[in-house]
C-alpha positions as CSV (number, residue, x, y, z in Angstrom):
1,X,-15.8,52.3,93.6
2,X,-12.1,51.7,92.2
3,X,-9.2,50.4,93.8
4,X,-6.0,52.7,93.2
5,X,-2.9,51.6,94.1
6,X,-0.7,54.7,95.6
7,X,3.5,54.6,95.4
8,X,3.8,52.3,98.9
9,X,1.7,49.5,97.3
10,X,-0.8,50.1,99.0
11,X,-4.7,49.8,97.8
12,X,-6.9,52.7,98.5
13,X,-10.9,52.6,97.4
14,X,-12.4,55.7,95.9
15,X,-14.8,56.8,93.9
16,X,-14.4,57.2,90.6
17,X,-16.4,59.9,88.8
18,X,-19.2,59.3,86.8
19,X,-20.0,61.0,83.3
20,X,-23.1,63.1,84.0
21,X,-21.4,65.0,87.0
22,X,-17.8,64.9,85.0
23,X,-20.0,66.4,82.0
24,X,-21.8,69.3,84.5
25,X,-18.6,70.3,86.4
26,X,-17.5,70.9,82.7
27,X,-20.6,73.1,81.8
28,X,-19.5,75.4,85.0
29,X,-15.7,75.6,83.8
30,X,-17.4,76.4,80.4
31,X,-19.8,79.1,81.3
32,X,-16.9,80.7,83.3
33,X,-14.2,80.9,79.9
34,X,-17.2,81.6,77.6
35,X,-17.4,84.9,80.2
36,X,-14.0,85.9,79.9
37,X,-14.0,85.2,76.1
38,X,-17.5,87.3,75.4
39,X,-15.9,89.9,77.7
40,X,-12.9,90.4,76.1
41,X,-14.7,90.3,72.5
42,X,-16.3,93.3,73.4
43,X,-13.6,95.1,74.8
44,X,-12.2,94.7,71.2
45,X,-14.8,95.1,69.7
46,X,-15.2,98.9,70.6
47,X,-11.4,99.7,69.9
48,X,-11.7,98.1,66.3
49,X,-12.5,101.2,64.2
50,X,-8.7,102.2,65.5
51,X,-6.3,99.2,65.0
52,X,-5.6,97.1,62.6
53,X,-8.5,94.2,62.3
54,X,-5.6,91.8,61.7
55,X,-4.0,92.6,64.7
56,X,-7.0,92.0,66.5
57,X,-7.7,88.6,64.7
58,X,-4.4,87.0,66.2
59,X,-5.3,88.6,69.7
60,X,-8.0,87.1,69.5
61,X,-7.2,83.3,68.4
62,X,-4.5,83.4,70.9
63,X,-6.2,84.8,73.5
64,X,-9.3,81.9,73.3
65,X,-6.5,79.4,72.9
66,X,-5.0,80.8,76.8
67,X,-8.5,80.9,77.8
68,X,-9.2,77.4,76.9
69,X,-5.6,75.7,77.4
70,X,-4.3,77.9,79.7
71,X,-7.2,78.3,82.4
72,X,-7.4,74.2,83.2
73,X,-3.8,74.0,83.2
74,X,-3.3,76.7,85.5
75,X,-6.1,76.1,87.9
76,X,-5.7,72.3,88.3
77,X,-1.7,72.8,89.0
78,X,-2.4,75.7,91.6
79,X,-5.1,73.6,92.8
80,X,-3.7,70.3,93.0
81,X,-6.4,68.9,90.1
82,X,-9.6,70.9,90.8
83,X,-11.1,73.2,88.6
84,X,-13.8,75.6,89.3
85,X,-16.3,72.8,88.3
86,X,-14.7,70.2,90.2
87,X,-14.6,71.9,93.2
88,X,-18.3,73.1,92.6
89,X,-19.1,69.5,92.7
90,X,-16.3,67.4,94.3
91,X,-14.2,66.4,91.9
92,X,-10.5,66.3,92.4
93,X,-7.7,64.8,89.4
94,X,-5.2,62.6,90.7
95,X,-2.4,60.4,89.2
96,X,-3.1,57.1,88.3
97,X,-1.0,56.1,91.8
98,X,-3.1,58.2,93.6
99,X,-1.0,61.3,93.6
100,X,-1.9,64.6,93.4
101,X,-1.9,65.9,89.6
102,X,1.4,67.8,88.4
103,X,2.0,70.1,85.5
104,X,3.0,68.3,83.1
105,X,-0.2,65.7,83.6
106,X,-2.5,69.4,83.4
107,X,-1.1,70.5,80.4
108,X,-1.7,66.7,78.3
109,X,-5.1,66.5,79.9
110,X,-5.7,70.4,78.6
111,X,-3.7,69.8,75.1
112,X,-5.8,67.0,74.5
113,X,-9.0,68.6,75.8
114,X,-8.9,71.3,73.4
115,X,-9.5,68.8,70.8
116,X,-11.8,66.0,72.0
117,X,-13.8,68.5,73.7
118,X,-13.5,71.9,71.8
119,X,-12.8,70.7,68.3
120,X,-14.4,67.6,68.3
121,X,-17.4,68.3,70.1
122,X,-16.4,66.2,73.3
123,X,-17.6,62.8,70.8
124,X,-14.0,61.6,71.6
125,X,-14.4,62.1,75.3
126,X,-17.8,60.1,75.7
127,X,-17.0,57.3,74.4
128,X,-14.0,56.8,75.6
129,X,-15.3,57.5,79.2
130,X,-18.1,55.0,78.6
131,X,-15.6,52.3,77.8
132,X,-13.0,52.7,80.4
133,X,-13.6,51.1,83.7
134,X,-12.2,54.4,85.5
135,X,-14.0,56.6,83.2
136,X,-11.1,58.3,81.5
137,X,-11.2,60.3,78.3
138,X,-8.0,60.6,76.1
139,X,-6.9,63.3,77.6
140,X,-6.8,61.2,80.9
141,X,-5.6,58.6,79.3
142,X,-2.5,60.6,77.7
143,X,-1.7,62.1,81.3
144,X,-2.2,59.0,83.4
145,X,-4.3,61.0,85.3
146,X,-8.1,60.0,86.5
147,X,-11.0,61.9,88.2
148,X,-12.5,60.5,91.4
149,X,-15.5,62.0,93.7
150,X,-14.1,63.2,96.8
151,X,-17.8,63.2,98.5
152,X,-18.4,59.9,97.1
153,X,-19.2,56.8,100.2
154,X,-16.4,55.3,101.2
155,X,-16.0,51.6,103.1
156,X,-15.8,52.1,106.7
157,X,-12.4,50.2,107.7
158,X,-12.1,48.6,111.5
159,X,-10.6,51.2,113.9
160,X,-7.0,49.4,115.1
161,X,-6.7,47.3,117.7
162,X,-4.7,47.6,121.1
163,X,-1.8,44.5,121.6
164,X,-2.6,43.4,125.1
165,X,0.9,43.2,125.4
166,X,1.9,47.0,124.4
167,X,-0.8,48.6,126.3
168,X,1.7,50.0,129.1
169,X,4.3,51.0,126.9
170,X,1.7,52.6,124.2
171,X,0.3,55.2,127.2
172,X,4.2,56.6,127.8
173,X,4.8,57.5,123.9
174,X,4.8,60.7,122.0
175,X,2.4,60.8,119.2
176,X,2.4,64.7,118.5
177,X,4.8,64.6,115.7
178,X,3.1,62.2,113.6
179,X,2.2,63.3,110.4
180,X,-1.4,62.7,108.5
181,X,0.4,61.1,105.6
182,X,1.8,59.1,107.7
183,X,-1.2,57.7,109.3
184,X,-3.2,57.0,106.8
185,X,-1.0,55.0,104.7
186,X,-0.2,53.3,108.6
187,X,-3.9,52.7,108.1
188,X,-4.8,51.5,104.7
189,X,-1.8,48.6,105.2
190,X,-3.2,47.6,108.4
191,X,-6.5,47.5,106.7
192,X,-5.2,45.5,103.5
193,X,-2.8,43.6,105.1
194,X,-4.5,40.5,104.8
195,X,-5.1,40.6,101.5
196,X,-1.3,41.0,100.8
197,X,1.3,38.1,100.0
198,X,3.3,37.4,103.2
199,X,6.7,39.1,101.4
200,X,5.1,42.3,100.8
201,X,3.7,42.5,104.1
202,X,6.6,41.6,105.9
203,X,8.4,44.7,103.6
204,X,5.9,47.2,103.6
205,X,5.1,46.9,107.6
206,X,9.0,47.3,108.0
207,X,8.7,50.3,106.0
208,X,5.9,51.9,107.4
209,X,7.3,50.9,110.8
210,X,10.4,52.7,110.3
211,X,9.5,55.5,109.7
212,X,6.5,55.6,111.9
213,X,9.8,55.0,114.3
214,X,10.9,58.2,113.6
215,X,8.4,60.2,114.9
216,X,7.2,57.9,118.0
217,X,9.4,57.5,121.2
218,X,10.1,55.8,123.1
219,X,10.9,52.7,120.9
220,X,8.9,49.9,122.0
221,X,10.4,46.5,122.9
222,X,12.0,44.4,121.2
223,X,11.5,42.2,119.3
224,X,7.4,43.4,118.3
225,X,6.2,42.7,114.8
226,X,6.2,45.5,112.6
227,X,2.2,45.6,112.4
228,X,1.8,44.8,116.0
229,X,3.9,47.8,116.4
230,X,2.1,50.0,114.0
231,X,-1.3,48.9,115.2
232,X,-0.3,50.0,119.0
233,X,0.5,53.3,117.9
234,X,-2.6,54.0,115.6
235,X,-4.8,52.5,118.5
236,X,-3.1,54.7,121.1
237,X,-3.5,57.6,119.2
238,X,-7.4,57.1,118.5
239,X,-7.7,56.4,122.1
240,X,-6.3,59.8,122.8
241,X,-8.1,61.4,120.5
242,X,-11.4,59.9,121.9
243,X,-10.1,61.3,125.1
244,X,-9.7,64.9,124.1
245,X,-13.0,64.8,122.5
246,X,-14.7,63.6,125.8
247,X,-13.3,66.0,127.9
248,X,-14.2,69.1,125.5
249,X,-17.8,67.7,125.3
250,X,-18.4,67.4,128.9
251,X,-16.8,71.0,129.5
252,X,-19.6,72.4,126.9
253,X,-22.4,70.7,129.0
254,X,-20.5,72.2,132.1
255,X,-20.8,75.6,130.4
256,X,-24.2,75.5,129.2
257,X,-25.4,74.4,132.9
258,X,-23.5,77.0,135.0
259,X,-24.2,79.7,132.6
260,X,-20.1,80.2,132.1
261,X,-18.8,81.2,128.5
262,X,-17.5,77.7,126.8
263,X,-13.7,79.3,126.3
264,X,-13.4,80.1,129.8
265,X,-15.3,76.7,131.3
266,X,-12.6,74.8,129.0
267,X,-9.6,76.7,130.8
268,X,-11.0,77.6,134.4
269,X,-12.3,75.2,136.9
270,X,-14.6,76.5,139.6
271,X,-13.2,77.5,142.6
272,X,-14.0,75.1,145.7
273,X,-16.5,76.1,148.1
274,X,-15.8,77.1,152.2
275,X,-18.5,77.2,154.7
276,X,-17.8,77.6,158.3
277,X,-17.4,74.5,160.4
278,X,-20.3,74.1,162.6
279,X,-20.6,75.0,166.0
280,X,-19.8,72.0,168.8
281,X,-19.9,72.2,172.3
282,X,-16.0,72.0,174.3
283,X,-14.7,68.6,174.6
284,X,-16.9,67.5,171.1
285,X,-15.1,65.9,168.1
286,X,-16.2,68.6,165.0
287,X,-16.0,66.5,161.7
288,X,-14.0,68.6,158.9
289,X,-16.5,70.1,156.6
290,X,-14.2,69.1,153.2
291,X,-12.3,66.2,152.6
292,X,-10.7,64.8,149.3
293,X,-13.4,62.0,148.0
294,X,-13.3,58.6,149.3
295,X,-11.2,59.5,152.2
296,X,-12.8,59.4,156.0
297,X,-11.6,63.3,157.3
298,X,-10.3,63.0,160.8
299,X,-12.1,64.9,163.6
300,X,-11.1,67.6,164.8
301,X,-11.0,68.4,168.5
302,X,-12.1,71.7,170.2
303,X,-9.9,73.7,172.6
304,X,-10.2,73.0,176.0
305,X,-11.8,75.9,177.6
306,X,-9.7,79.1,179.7
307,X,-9.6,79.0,183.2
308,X,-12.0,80.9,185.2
309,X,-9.7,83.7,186.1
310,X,-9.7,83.5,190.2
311,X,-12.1,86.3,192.4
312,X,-10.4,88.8,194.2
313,X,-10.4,88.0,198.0
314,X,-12.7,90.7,200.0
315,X,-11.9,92.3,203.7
316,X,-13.7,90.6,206.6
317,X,-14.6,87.3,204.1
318,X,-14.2,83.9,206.0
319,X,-10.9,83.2,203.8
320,X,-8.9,85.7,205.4
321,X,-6.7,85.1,207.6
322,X,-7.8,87.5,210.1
323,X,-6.0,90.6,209.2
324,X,-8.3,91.4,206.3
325,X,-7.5,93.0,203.1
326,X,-8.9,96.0,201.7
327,X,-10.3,96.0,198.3
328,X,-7.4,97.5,196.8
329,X,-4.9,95.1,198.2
330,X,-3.9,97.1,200.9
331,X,-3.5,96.1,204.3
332,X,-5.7,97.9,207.0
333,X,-4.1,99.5,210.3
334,X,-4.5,97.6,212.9
């Protein structure tokens, strides 16, 4: 482990490479130019009865010299420091403040790899790994560059903590535009903070906070400390985070127990269930088969039943009045 210091003064820990995997990412990036090289002998080599053995001499130096120079310095630019070794293995080139690697650091590390490595047999480039404390060769040394292990273990830091006091605002900001550079330099400070001289933490949580600022609203109240500020934004955001995670975990169990493709579980909830109420006598309460949880559902009262619809009155019955009625509602002759 190394600590780097990146542009914002801030002390990151990685893991610097060591030389036995430094020398085998080099064997790969060296089995894949000897390719190219043999390949393009041969090629020549069947067109030499018809040009000019000269001509093919110079095509040939310069074309070992592009396969040698040129391939690293091309690679690690497009590639932000990793050759086809390095990514074989892990290994990434950065700046000496923990930067990505540029050009103009590529083409020293590949000018000077030519010699210490090609020319010189890579004696040069052992020993001075062996006696820097960051492992660099000359070439590294020349470019201010250095190679770390990207798969290397890494120092778990302390997640951030919620202020007690920023807890209400913190669950009413807008974290989405945040970027990842962002938060984890927000991070690293918080995490080296107290191993910084009061000065530079008082500047560099100002800095961080401002522009952390710029991406978070609302603003919170005034007059918070800058790292009080940056650690209830960094908290709030884990905790949301956490939250998302929950929720898509428990809609995969949901799936796999109902049977229900996991894309569609995540989207769709299932549809609520009706049954018919049950059947009560008239005049009894009927308690209402769904109600929202934890709330007592009122009951619901049955009609009253119809009225019997009233006979019609017969001739000669005892409730006529003596006339009698016949049963159409005529009145008989008397």
């Amino acid at each position: 482990m190394s600590d780097l210091v990146t542009g914002d003064a801030v002390v990151l820990d990685v893991s610097t490479a060591q030389l036995p995997i430094r020398a085998a990412a080099f064997l790969i990036d060296l089995a894949v130019q000897a390719a190219a090289v043999v390949s393009v002998f041969l090629l020549v080599a069947n067109t030499a009865s018809v040009t000019d053995s000269a001509l093919l001499t110079a095509f040939m130096i310069l074309f070992v010299v592009l396969v040698f120079v040129g391939y690293p310095v091309l690679v690690e630019t497009l590639t932000r420091g990793r050759s086809l070794g390095k990514l074989a293995l892990g290994l990434r080139v950065v700046g000496d403040d923990g930067g990505p690697e540029l050009f103009r650091q590529a083409l020293f590390r590949a000018l000077a790899g030519f010699v210490e490595l090609y020319l010189l047999t890579g004696g040069p480039a052992v020993i001075c790994s062996l006696l820097s404390p960051r492992g660099k060769r000359l070439g590294d040394v020349f470019a201010g560059t250095m190679v770390i292990s990207e798969r290397g273990p890494r120092s778990p830091a302390a997640p951030p903590e919620m202020p007690p006091q920023l807890a209400g605002w913190a669950a009413t900001v807008e974290l989405s535009q945040l970027p990842d550079d962002l938060i984890h330099t927000a991070r690293q400070y918080l995490s080296r903070r107290d191993d910084l001289s009061p000065a530079v933490q008082q500047e560099m949580g100002a800095r961080i906070a401002a522009r952390t600022a710029a991406f978070v609203s609302p603003p919170p109240p005034p007059g918070v400390p800058p790292h009080v500020y940056v650690s209830a934004v960094l908290a709030e955001r884990r905790r949301r985070h956490l939250e998302r995670l929950t929720l898509r975990a428990e809609a995969r169990r949901a799936a796999a127990g109902q049977g229900v493709p996991r894309y569609a579980a995540a989207v769709y909830a299932p549809a609520p269930l009706h049954t018919a109420a049950p059947y009560a006598p008239p005049g009894a309460a009927v308690p209402a088969t769904h109600a929202p949880p934890g709330t007592a559902a009122p009951p619901v009262q049955a009609p009253p039943p119809a009225p019997a619809p009233a006979s019609a009155a017969r001739p000669g019955s005892a409730s006529g009045s003596g006339s009698g009625a016949s049963a159409g509602g005529f009145a008989l002759p008397s």
